[in-house]
N, C-alpha and C positions, 0 to 999 in steps of 0.2 A: 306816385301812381304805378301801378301795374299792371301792361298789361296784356289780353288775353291775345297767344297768338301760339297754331301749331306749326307743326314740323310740315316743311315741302322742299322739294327741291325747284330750283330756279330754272326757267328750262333754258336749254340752250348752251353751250362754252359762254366764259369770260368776257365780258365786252373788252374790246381793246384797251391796249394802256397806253395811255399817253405819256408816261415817264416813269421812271425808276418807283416812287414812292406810287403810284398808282398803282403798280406791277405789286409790291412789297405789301400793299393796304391791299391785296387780292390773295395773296398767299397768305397771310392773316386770317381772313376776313371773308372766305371765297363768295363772291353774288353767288355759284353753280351749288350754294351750300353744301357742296360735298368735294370730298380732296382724295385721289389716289393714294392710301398709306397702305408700307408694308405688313405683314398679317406677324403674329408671331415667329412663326417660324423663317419666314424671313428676314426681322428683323435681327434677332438673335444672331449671327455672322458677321451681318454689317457694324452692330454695335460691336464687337470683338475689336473691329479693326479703328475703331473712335480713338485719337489720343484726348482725354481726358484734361492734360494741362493747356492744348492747342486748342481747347473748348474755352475752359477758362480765361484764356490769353483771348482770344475775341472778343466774347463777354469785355473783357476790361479794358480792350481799346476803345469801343465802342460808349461806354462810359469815359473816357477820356475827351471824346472827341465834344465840339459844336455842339450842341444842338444842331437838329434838324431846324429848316427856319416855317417846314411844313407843319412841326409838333414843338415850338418849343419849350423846353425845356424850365420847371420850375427850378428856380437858384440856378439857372444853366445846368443842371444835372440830371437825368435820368434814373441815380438809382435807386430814392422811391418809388419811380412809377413803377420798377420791372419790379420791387416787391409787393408793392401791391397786384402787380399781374399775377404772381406766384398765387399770393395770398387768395386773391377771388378763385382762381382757375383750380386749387385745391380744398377752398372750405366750400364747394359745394358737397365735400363725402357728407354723408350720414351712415351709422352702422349699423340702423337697424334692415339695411340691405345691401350695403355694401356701396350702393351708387352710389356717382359723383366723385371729384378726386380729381386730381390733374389727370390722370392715366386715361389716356385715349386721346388727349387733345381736345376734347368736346368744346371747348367755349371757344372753339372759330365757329362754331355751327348754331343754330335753333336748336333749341329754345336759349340756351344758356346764352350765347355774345349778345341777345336784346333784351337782360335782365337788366334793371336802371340800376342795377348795383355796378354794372357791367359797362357803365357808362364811359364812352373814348379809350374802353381798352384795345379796341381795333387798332390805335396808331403806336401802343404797348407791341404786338404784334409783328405791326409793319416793321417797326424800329429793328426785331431778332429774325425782317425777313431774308435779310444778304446772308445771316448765319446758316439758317437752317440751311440756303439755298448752297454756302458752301460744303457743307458736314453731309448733304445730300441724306440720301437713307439711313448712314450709318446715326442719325442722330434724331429722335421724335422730337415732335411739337412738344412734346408733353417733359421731353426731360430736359429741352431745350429753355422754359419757361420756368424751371423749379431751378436747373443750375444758374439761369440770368437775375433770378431774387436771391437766390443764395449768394451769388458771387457778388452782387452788388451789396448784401447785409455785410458782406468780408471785409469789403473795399470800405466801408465806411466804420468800420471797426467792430463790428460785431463777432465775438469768438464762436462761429459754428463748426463745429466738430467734422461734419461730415454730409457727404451729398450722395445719393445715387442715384445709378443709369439705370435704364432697363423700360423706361414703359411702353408699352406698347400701343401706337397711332389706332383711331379709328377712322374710317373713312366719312364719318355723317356721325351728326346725332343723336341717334335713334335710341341709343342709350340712355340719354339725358330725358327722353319722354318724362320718365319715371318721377324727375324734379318739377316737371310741372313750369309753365302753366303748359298744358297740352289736355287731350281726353282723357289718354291714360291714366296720367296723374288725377286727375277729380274720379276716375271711375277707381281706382285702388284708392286715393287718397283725398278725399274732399273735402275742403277747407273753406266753412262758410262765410266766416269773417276775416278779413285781411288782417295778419296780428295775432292772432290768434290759434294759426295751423298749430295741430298734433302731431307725434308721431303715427306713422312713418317718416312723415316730409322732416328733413334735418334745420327748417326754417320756420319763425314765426308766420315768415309774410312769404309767399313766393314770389321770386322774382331776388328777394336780397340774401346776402351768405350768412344771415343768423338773424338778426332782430332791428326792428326797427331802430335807430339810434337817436331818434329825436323823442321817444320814449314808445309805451305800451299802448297799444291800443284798446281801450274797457271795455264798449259797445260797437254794434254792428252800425258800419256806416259811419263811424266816428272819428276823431283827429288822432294823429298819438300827443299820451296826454306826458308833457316835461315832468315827468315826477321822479327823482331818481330813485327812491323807494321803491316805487311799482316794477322799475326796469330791473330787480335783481333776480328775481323770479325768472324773466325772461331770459335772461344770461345765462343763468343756471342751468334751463333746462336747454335751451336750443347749443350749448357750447358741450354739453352732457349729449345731446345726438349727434355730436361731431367724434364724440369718443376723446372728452378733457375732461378733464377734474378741476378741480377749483384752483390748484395753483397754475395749471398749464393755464388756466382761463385768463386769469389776471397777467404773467408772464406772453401771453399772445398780444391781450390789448394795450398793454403798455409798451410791447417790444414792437407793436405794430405802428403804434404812436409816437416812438421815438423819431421818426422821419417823417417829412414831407407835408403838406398839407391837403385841407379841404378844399375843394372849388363850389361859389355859389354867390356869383358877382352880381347876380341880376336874373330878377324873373323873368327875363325872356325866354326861362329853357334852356333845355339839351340837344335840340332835333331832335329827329325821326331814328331809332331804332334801326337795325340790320334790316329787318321784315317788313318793315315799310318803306325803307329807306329807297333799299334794292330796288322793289316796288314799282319806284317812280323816278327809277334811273339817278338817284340823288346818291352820295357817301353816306354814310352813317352819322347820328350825333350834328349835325351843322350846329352850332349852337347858333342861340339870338342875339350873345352879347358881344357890345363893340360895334368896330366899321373894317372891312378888307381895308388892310392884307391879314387882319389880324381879328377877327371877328370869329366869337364863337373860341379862342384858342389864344395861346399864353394867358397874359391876365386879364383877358375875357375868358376862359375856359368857365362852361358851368360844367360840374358832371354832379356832383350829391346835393347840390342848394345850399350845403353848410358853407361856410369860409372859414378860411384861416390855417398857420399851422399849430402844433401840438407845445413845439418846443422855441426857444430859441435858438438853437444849433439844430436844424432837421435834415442835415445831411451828417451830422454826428451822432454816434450811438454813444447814449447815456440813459441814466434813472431821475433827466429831468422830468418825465412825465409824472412819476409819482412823487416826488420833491417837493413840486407846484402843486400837485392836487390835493397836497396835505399844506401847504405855508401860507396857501393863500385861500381870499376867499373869492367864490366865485358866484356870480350871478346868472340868472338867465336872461336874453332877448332874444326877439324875433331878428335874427340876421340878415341880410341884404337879399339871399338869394327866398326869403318866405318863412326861413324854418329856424324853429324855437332851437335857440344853440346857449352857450355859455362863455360868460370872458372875468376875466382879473377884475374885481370891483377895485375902483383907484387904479390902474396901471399904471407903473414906470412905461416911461415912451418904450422902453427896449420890450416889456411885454405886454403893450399894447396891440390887442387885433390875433391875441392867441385863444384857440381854441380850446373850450370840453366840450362833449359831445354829453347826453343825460345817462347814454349807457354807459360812458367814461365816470362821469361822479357818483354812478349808483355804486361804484366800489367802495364807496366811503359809507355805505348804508348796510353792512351787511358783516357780522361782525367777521364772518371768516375770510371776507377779501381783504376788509380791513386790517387784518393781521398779516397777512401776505403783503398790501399796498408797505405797511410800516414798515416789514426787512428790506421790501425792495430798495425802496428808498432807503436806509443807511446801511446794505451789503451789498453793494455791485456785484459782486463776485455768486454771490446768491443771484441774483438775476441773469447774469450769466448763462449760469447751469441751468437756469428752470427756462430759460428761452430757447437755448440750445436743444432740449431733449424734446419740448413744444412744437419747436419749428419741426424738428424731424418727423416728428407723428404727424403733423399737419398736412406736409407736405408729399409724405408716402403713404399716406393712408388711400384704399381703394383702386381701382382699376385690375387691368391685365399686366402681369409683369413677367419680362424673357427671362429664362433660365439660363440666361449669359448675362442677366445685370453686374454689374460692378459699379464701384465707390469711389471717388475721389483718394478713400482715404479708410483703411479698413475693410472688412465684409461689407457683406448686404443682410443686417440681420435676418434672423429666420423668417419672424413674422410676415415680414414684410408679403415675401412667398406664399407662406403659409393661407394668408387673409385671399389669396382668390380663390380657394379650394371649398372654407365655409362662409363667403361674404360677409366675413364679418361682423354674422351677428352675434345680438348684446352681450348674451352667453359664451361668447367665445374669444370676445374684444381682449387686446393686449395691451399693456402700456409698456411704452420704452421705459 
């Protein structure tokens, strides 16, 4: 479901915190939905004075460390969450205006943090709240969240090239109207069927970062229907308004898939939203499943309804994702948490309870994913390079960016620059 709720601010400061992780799920997450961030031009100075490895060296203690016992930890580890933080907080761009994109930080704010795609990334957040809080100015939300999914793709063996600094914080997200669900967005962009959104909107559905994944939705008011036929169309085009082409497409979902899993242990839900949540003086997300201390979170966590993870090793990067979606056969069921998902017909116990998703096996219905699925699977080294130049465009695509960025590692290519001058539209889009 998704759904309709606009942009406000909360009135009044912060309610008190009553501990560290309170404080840190506030800085994330603000109830006053709006956060003091430096403008351009004064970001640009502070960033100068950022060291760059003392970024990444946090990032990776932080990954090293416990689990929180507030959030914990799938496989005790973190650093799928922070790349799916990345991942959501950047595939909101679309090029046909340039919104969306990590740049500006928007998804602490409405509309974006109460999209159900968006679901328990407030405690993604909390987790890089001590960071931000040490790196102070010199360091945005926004590059804060692209260097903690990159750094943690690194740590688990993925060869990424390169990262850059520079984006610049907004204070609210007034920006993000434009994505919708808000009035704006239905008054520029109106989308009468859920499933079905056009461009401009860079999504099937509003509210999620491309397409439904439990398949297409055909009619008004209807289910989405498990077909993975139907779902290639939809990939095609909603990953074509992100500004990918066909092999970034397949190298994102698969490289996105090599880690971590689904959560969707029980129909009880996700709770309440940021915007309701606030509301009624509650956190965000409570989920329904389980019993305190742990209700709602570890292996009660609902946040998508699907379950499961992708791989057998999903805190290791590899091209098991495509391996399996080609050796074996898969079936569909309704899953635990409600929603039509897919597993191993016959599983060995070791990959029993692994997941596809229908927009995952529509790569095998389509003969030019399918060429791309096949080298993934027997040239790592090819997947490699088609995820590496992926992630990059993914991840820099969109926003304000200081004319003091820099890189972990290299330039800051031009484009990057370039795209907030003509927003990036279609006629103008660049591929790395």
């Amino acid at each position: 479901m998704v759904r309709s709720i606009a942009l406000f601010a909360f009135a009044g400061a912060s309610l008190a915190h009553g501990d560290s992780w309170a404080h840190s799920l506030d800085r994330g997450t603000p109830r006053a939905n709006a956060w003091e961030a430096p403008n351009g031009e004064m970001y640009g100075p502070a960033l100068a004075e950022l060291n760059v490895d003392s970024l990444t060296s946090a990032i990776k203690k932080l990954l090293a460390q416990p689990s929180n016992p507030n959030w914990p930890a799938d496989f005790g580890y973190y650093g799928p969450f922070l790349i799916r933080l990345a991942w959501h907080c950047s595939g909101s761009y679309r090029k046909s205006d340039g919104h969306g994109g990590c740049s500006g930080g928007q998804q602490r704010f409405e509309p974006q943090r109460s999209w159900d795609d968006n679901t328990n990334l407030d405690k993604a957040r909390a987790l890089l709240a001590p960071i931000k809080a040490e790196f102070g100015d010199a360091l945005s939300w926004g590059d804060l969240i692209i260097a903690a999914g990159t750094t943690a793709l690194r740590v688990m063996g993925t060869p990424i090239t390169q990262f850059c600094l520079g984006r610049v914080d907004d204070a609210d997200g007034t920006k993000s109207l434009a994505l919708g669900p808000s009035a704006e967005q239905r008054d520029v962009a109106p989308c009468e069927v859920a499933g079905q959104c056009e461009s401009p909107l860079g999504t099937s559905t509003v509210g999620l970062i491309y397409l439904n994944p439990e398949g297409p939705v055909v009619e008004a008011g209807g289910s989405p229907v498990p077909d993975p036929a139907l779902s290639v169309n939809d990939i095609r085009d909603t990953f074509t308004r992100m500004g990918h082409d066909d092999r970034a497409t397949v190298a994102l979902i698969g490289g996105g898939h090599a880690f971590g899993k689904s959560h969707g242990t029980c129909p009880a839900g996700q709770g309440l939203p940021p915007i309701e949540a606030y509301a009624q003086d509650q956190d965000p997300w409570l989920g329904g499943c389980g019993e305190v201390p742990l209700k709602g979170k570890g292996p009660n966590t609902f946040t998508s309804g699907f379950e499961g993870p992708w791989t057998t090793k999903p805190t290791v990067w590899d091209n098991e994702f495509y391996t399996m979606l080609l050796d074996r056969e898969w079936e569909k069921f309704v899953g635990p948490g409600g929603h039509w998902q897919w597993r191993i017909k016959d599983a060995s116990e070791s990959e029993s309870g692994l997941l596809r998703l229908t927009a995952d096996m529509a790569l095998l219905f389509d003969d030019k994913y399918l060429e791309i699925v096949n080298e993934f699977a027997t040239d790592l080294g090819a997947f490699d390079k088609a995820f590496d130049a992926a992630w990059f465009r993914l991840t820099h695509s969109g926003g304000v960016w200081s004319p003091e960025s820099k890189c972990d590692n290299g330039n800051l290519p031009l484009w990057v620059m370039e795209q907030q001058q003509h927003k990036m539209l279609e006629t103008d889009s660049v591929i790395v």
